[in-house]
Phi, psi and omega in degrees: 000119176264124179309123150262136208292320173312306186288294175324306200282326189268308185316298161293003157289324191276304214304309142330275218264337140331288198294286168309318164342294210289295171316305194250341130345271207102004200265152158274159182269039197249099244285340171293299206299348197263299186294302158327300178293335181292321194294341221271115163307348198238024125312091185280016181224060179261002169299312174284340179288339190289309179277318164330293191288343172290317169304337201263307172307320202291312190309314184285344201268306172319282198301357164263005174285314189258307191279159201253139277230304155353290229253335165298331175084053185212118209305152190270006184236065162300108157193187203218168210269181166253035158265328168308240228332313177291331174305303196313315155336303188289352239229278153330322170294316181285326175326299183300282185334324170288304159310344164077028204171152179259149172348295158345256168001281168300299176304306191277287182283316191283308169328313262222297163293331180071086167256124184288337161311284195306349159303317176286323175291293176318342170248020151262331170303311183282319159325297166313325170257352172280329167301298191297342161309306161287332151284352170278313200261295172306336187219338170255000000 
């Protein structure tokens, strides 16, 4: 059995960092809703939402810096042409909306709270990539 080591290690970093939000915020961490208040002009608390999303960008660009490409579990010549990515962007963004909440959100912080919205949202995100896994890998 191969450990993956990254994801275990990026799960508790979210988990952590969930976790202090809360405590000394009182906010969910839920990365939609964090991004909203920063962009919202009538949003009065965008000092901490700002260094979130700088810690969140900041975080990824360290972690492909410092961990060696072996051990991310991800090809090291990976890529996508950019129109997929931008539909995937748009896909996602409506996904959130329609969801009332981001992966984050739901998954992490609402799950966490035991809220039956974020259970519910979070076991239809996975049921939706177990479908979509399998018409990607079985029928296209």
């Amino acid at each position: 059995m191969t450990i993956p080591w990254s994801a275990l290690f990026g799960g508790m970093l979210l988990g952590i960092s969930a976790t202090i939000l809360m405590l000394f915020k009182g906010k969910v961490a839920g990365i939609s809703g964090i991004v909203s208040g920063a962009i919202t002009p009538s949003s009065v608390d965008k000092g901490w939402r700002i260094q979130f999303i700088i810690g969140l960008i900041a975080g990824g660009f360290l972690t492909n810096w410092l961990v060696q490409p072996e051990l991310s579990g991800i090809p090291a010549h990976y890529s996508s042409s950019i129109v997929t990515m931008l539909l995937a962007g748009l896909l996602v963004g409506l996904g959130t909306k329609l969801g009332n909440g981001c992966t984050s959100g739901h998954g992490i912080c609402g799950m966490g709270r035991f809220s039956i919205r974020s259970m519910i949202a979070t076991l239809t995100f996975m049921l939706v990539a177990a479908v979509t896994v399998y018409i990607r890998l079985h029928v296209l």
